[in-house]
MARMI-484929 format. One record per residue (C-alpha): residue number from 1; x, y, z. Coordinates in Angstrom, 1 decimal, padded with zeros to 4 digits, m for minus. Each point is the difference from the previous one (the first is absolute). Layout:
N
> k  xx  yy  zz
> NUM  X  Y  Z;
...
END
This chain:
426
> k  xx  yy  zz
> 1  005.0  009.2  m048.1;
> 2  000.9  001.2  m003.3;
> 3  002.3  002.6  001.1;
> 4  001.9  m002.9  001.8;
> 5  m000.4  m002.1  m002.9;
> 6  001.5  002.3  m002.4;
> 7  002.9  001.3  002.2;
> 8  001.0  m004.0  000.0;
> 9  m000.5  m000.2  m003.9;
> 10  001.9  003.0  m000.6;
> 11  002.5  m000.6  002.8;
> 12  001.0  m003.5  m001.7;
> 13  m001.3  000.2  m003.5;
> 14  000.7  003.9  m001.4;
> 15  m003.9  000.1  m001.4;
> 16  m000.1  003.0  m002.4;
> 17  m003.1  001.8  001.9;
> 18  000.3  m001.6  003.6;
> 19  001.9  002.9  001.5;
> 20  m002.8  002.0  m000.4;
> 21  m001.7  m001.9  003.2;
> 22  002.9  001.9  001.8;
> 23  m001.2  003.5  m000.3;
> 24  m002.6  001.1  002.7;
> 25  m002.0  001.9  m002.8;
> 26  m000.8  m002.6  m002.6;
> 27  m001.1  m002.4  002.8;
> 28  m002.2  003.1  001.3;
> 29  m001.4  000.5  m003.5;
> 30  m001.1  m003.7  000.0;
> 31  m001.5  m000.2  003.4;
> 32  m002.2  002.7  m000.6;
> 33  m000.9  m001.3  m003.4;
> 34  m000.9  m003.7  001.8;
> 35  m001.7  001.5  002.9;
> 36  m002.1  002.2  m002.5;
> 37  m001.0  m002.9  m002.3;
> 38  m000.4  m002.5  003.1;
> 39  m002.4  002.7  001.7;
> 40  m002.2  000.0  m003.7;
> 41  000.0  m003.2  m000.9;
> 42  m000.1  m001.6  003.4;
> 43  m002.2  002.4  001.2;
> 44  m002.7  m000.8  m002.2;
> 45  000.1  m003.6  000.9;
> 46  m000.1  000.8  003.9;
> 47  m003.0  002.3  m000.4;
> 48  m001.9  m002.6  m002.0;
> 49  001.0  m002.4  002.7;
> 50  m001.3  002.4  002.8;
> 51  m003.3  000.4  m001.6;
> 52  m000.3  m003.5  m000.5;
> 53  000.5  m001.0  003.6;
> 54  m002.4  003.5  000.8;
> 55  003.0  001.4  001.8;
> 56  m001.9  004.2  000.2;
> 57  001.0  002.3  002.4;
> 58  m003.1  000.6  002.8;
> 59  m001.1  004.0  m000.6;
> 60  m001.3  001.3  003.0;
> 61  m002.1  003.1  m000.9;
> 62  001.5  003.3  001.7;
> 63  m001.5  001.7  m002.2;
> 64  003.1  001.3  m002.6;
> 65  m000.7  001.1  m003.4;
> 66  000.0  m003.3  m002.4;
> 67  000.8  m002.1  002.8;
> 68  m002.4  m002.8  m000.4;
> 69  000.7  m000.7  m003.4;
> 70  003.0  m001.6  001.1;
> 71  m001.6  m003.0  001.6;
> 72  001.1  m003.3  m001.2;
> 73  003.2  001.1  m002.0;
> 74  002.4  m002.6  001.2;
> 75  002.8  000.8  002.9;
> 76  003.1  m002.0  000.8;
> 77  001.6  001.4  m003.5;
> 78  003.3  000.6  001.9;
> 79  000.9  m003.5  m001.0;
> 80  000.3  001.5  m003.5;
> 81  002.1  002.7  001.4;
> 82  002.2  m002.8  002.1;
> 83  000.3  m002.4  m003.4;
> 84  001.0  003.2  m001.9;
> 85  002.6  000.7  002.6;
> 86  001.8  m003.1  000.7;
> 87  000.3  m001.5  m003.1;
> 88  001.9  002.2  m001.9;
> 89  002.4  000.4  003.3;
> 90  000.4  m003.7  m000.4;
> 91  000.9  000.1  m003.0;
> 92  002.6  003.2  m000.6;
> 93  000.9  001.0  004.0;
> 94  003.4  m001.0  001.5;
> 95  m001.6  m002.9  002.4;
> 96  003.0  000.5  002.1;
> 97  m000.3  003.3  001.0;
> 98  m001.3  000.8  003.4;
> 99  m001.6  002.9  m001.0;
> 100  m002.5  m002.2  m002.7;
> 101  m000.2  m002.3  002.2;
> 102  m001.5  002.1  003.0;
> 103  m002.3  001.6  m002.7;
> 104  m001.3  m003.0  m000.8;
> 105  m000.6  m001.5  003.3;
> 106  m001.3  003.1  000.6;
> 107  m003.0  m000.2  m003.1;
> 108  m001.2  m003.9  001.0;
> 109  000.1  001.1  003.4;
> 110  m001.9  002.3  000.4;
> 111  m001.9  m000.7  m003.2;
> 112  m001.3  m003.0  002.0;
> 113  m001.0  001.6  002.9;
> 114  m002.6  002.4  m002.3;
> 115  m001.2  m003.6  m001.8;
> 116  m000.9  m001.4  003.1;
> 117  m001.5  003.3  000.9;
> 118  m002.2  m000.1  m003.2;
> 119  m000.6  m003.3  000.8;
> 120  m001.7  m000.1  002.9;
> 121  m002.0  003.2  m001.5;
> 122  m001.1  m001.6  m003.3;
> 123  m000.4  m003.9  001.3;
> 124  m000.3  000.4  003.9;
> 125  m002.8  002.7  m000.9;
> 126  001.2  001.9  002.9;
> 127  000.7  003.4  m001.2;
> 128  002.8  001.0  002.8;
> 129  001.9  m002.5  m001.3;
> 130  003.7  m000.4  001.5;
> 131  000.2  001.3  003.7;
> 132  001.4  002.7  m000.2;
> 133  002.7  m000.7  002.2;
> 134  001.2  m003.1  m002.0;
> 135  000.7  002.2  m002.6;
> 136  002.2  002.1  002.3;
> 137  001.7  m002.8  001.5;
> 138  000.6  m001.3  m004.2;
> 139  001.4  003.3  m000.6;
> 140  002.3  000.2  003.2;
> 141  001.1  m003.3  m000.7;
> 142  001.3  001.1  m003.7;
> 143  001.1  003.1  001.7;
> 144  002.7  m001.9  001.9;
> 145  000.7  m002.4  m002.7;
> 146  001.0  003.3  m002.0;
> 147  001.5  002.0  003.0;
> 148  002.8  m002.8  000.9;
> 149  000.8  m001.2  m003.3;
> 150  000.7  003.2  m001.0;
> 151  002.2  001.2  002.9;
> 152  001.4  m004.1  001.1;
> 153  001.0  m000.6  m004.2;
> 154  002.9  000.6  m000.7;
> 155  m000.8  000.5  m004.1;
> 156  m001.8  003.2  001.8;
> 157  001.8  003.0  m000.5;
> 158  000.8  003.2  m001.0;
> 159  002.5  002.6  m001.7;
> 160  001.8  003.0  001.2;
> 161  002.7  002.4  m001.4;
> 162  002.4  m000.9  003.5;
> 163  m000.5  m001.7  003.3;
> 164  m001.3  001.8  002.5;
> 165  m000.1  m000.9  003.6;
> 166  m002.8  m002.7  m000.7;
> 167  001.3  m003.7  001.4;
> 168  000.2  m003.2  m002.3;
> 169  001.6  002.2  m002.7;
> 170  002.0  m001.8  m002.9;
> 171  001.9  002.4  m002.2;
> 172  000.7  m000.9  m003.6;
> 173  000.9  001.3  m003.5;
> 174  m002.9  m000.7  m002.2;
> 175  000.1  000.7  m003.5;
> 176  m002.9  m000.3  m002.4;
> 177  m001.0  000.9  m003.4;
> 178  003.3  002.0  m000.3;
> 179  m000.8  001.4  003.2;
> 180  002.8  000.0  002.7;
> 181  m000.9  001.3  003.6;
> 182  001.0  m000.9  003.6;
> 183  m003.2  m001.0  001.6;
> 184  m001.2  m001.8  003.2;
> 185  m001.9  m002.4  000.3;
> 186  m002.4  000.5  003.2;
> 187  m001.8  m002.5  001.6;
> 188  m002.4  002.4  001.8;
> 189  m004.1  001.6  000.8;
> 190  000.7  003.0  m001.7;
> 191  m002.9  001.5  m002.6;
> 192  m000.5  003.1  m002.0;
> 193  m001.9  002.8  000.9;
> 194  m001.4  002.2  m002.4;
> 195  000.6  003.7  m000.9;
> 196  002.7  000.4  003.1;
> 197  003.6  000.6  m001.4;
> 198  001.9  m002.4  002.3;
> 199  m002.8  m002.3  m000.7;
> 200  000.8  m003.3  001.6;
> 201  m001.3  m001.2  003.1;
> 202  001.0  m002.6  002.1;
> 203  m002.8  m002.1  002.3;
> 204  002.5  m000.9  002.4;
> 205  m000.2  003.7  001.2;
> 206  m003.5  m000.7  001.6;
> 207  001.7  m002.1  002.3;
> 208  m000.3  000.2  003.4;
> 209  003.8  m001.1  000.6;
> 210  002.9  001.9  m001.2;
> 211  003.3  m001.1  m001.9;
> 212  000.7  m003.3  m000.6;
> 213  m003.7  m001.2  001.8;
> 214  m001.6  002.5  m002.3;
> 215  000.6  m001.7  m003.1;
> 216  m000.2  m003.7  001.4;
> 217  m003.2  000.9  001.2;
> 218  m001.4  002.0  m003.1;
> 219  m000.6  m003.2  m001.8;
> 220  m003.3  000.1  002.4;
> 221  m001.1  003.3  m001.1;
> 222  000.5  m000.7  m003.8;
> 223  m002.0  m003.1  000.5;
> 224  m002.8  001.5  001.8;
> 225  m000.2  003.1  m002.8;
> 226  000.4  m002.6  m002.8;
> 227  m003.2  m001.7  001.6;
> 228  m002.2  003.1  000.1;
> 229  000.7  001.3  m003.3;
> 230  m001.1  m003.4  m001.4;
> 231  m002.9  m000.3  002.2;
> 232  m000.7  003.7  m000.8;
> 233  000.4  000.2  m004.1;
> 234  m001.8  m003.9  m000.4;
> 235  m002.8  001.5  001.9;
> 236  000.3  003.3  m001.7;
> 237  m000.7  m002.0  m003.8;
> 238  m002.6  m001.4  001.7;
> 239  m002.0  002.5  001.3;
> 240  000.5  001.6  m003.5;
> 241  m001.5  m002.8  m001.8;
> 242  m003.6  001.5  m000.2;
> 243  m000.4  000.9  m003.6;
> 244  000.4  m000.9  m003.7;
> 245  003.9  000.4  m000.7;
> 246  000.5  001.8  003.2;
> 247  002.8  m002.1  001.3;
> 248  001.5  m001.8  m003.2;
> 249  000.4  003.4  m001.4;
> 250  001.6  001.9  003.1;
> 251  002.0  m003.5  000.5;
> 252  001.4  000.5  m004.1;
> 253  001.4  003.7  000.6;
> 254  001.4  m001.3  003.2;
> 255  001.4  m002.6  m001.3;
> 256  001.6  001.8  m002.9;
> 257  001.7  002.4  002.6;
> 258  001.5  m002.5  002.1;
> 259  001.5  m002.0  m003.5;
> 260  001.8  003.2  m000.2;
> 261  001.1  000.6  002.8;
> 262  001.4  m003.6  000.8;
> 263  001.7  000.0  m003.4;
> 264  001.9  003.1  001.1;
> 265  001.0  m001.1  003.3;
> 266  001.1  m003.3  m001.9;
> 267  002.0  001.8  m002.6;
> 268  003.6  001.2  001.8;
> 269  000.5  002.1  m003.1;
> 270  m003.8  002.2  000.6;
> 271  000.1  m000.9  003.5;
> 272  003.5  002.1  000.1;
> 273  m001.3  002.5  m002.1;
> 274  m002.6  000.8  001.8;
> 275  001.4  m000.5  003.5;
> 276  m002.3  m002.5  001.3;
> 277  000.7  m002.9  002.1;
> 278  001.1  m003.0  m002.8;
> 279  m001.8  m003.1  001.4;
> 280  002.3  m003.1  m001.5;
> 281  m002.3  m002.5  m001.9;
> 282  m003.5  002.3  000.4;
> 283  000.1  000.3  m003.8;
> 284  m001.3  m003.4  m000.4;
> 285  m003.8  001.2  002.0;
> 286  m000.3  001.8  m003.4;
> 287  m000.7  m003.4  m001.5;
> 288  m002.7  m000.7  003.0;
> 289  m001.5  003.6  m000.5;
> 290  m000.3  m000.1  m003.5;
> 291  m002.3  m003.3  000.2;
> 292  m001.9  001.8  002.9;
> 293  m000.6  002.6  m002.2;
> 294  m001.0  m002.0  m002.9;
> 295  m002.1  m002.5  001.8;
> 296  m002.2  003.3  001.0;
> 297  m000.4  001.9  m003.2;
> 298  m001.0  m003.9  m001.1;
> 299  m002.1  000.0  003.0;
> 300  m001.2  003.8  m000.5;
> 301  m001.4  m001.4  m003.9;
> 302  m003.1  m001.8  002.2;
> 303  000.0  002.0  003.1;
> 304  m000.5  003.5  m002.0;
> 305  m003.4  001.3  000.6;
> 306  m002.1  m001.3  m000.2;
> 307  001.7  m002.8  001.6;
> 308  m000.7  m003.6  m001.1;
> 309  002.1  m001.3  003.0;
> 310  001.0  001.1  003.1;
> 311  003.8  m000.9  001.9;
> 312  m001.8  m000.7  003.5;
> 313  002.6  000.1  002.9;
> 314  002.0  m003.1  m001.8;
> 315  001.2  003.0  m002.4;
> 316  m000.2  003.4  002.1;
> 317  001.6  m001.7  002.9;
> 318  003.4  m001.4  m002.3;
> 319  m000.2  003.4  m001.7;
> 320  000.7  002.1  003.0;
> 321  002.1  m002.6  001.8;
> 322  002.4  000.1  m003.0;
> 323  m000.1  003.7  m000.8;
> 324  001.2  000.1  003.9;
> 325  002.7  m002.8  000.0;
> 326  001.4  001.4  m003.3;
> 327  000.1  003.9  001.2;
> 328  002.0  m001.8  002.9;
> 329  002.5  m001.6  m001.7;
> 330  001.4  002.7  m001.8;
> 331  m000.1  001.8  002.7;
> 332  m003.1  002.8  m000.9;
> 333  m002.5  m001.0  002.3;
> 334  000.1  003.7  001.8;
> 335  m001.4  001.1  m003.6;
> 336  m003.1  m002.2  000.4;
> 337  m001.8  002.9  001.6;
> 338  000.5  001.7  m003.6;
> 339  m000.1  m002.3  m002.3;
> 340  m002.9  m002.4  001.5;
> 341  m001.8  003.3  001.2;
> 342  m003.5  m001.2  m001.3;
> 343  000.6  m003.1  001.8;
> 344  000.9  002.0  003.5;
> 345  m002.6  002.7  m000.6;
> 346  m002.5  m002.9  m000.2;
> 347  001.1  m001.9  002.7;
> 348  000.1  003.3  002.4;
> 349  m003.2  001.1  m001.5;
> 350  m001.0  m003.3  001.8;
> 351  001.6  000.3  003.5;
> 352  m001.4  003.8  000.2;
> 353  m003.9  m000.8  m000.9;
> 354  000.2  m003.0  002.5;
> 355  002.0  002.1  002.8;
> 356  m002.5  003.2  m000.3;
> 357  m002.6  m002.2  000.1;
> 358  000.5  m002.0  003.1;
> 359  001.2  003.4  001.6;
> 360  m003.4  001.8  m000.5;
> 361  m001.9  m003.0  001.0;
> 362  001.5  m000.2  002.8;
> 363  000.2  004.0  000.5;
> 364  m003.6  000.6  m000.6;
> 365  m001.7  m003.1  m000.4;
> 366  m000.4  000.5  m004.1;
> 367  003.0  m001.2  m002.2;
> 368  000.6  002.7  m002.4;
> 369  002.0  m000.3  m003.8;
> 370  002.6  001.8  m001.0;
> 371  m000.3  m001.7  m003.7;
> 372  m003.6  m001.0  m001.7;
> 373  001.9  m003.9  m000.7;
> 374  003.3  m001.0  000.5;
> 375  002.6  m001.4  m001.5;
> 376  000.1  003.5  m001.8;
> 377  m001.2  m000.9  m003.3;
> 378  m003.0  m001.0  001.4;
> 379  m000.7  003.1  001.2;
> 380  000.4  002.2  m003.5;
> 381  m002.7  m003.1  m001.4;
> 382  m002.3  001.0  003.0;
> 383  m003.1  002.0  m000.7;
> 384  000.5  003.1  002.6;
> 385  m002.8  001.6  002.7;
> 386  m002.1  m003.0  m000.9;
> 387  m000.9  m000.9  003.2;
> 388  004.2  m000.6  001.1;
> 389  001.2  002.2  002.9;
> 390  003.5  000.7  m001.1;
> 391  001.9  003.1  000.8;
> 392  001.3  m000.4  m003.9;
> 393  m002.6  m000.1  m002.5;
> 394  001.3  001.3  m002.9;
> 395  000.0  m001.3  m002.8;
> 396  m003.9  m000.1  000.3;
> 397  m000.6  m001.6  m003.4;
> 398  002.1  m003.6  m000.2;
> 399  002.5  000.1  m002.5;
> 400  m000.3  m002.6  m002.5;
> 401  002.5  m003.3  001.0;
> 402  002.3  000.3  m003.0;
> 403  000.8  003.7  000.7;
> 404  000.7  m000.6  003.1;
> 405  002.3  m002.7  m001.3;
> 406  002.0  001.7  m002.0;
> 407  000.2  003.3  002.0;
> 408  001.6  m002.7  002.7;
> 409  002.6  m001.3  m002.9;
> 410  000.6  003.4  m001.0;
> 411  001.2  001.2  004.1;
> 412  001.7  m003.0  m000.3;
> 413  002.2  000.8  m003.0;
> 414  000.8  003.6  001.8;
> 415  001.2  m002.3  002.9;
> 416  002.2  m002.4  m001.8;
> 417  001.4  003.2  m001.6;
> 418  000.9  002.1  003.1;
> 419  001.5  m004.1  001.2;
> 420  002.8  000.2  m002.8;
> 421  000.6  003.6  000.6;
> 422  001.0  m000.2  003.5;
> 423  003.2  m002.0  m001.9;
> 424  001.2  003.6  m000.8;
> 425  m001.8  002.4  002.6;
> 426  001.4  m000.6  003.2;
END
């Protein structure tokens, strides 16, 4: 709102100052700065709140190191991550740019489908919560929202040196910042793949159909990707959400990665440079990420261990959902194996305790672990040969929550690090 407002002041008034609401960085600078004081301030008064109305996540003992001193801290504290978000967006994004516009859509959506999940938990008093397969059908459904824009709008598109045999091409001289290059402007389901040279890849290759069909038809397959990454990553967030800081902190040092990455993809100058697709108008998700990032280390301030509030699906859900859409839209998402690793390493941690399980039941009557507890953290906070028949006991002594912690923020730091390397080694 006040980027608008000030690009009309300055447009018909010449305000000494109002320019400044022009330049991607101030407004950046002042979204994380709002989302950081909203998540403090705010916070506080939606803790209060949460105790008042005896909102306290239900502890189920499973016997993890300092686990039941946990019970009755409030949940639902993703609504302080949510306020923290939008807000500032509000008030210093481009609200005509599709690309702010999907991200947002993309936060209330699927940061109501984790509210009504915590919902039915806290005030339903039925600890499943959600079906599970509401939350899947939530998450195809902003899957497809995301998908079509993306590839139907036609303020989607991307950057290359020269045309090249891809259809709906519009050629033009484009010269910016002093900057003057033949480009085209493609309307196409190509992404980037990391550390490969020639390192764009087009989805309309996994088409069944050849030629002219295979790229009518690709739309399908972009779609269908775009949904399970979403699905994938929101779950991912989710499953991490287990510990003090866990997620808020991993979700910070992603978050930090992709602002850089999307402000050189927006940048023709860097994007040039570097020799990386240019993605017209991306630079203006560095305004949304900077207010996700804020609204976390704000968050982060009460969620530190020991935690005083927890996010609850309303926040772990949006967290990953948005991570997901994002890494989409400036065409990274192949990199979310690297830089969400924690988040995939959990999630398969997951599928291969369940799977091992069900096979030795059914193999020789006894389901055997491969894990002590999963998600993985769990199983580092476990207490090993005590009674748990897991092929993997070690570490037999839990390790204390906030190592574990910040041994998981540190891995994830290495990860966003190798993430912007793969701009040069490839």
């Amino acid at each position: 709102m006040l980027y608008h407002l000030f690009d009309y002041i300055q447009a018909n008034f010449d305000v000494p100052g109002g320019g400044l609401f022009r330049y991607i960085t101030f407004r950046s600078a002042m979204a994380i700065l709002f989302a950081l004081v909203i998540g403090i301030i705010l916070g506080r008064k939606i803790i209060n709140k949460l105790q008042q109305k005896q909102i306290g996540e239900v502890i189920r003992d499973l016997g993890l190191e300092g686990q039941l001193q946990k019970k009755g801290t409030p949940t639902m504290g993703g609504i302080i991550i949510l306020l923290g978000i939008l807000i500032p967006v509000l008030l210093f994004a481009n609200l005509t740019n599709v690309y702010v516009i999907l991200m947002i859509v993309s936060t209330v959506w699927l940061g109501l489908i984790g509210f009504l999940d915590d919902y039915i938990k806290v005030f339903k008093k039925n600890k499943q919560g959600l079906h599970g397969r509401f939350k899947i059908f939530g998450q195809i459904g902003l899957g497809l929202i995301v998908g079509l824009t993306l590839y139907f709008s036609d303020s989607v598109v991307v950057r290359e040196s020269s045309a090249v045999n891809v259809p709906n091409v519009r050629t033009e001289i484009t010269q910016e910042e002093n900057v003057t290059e033949y480009a085209a402007n493609i309307k196409s389901t190509i992404t980037t793949i990391p550390f490969v040279k020639e390192n764009e890849f087009d989805y309309a290759w996994l088409s069944p159909f050849g030629g002219e069909w295979g790229h009518k038809t690709g739309w399908m397959i972009y779609v269908i990707i775009i949904i399970f990454i979403i699905v994938a990553v929101s779950n991912g967030a989710n499953l991490t959400d287990g510990m003090d800081g866990l997620t808020s902190g991993i979700s910070i040092i992603i978050g930090v990665t992709l602002g850089i990455l999307a402000y050189l993809s927006g940048n023709i100058i860097y994007a040039d440079y570097l020799n990386i697709m240019y993605i017209p108008n991306s630079g203006e998700l560095v305004v949304f990420i900077a207010a996700f990032i804020g609204a976390l280390v704000g968050f982060l301030w009460y969620n530190s261990y020991p935690a005083q509030v927890f996010m609850g699906d309303t926040g772990s859900l949006a967290i990953g959902g948005i991570i997901a859409v994002f890494a989409i839209m400036i065409r990274k998402e192949l990199l979310i194996p690297v830089l969400c690793g924690i988040f995939f390493v959990e999630s398969l941690s997951v599928v291969i305790q369940v799977s091992y399980f069900k096979y030795t039941k059914r193999k020789y009557g006894v389901g055997q672990r491969i894990f002590k507890m999963t998600p993985l953290h769990h199983h580092f906070q476990k207490q090993g040969n005590n009674g748990i028949q897991a092929i993997i006991q070690k570490p037999i002594i839990p390790i204390p929550e906030a190592k574990i912690v910040t041994r998981f923020w540190i891995i994830a730091i290495l990860l966003a690090v190798i993430s912007i390397v793969t701009l040069k080694v490839r």
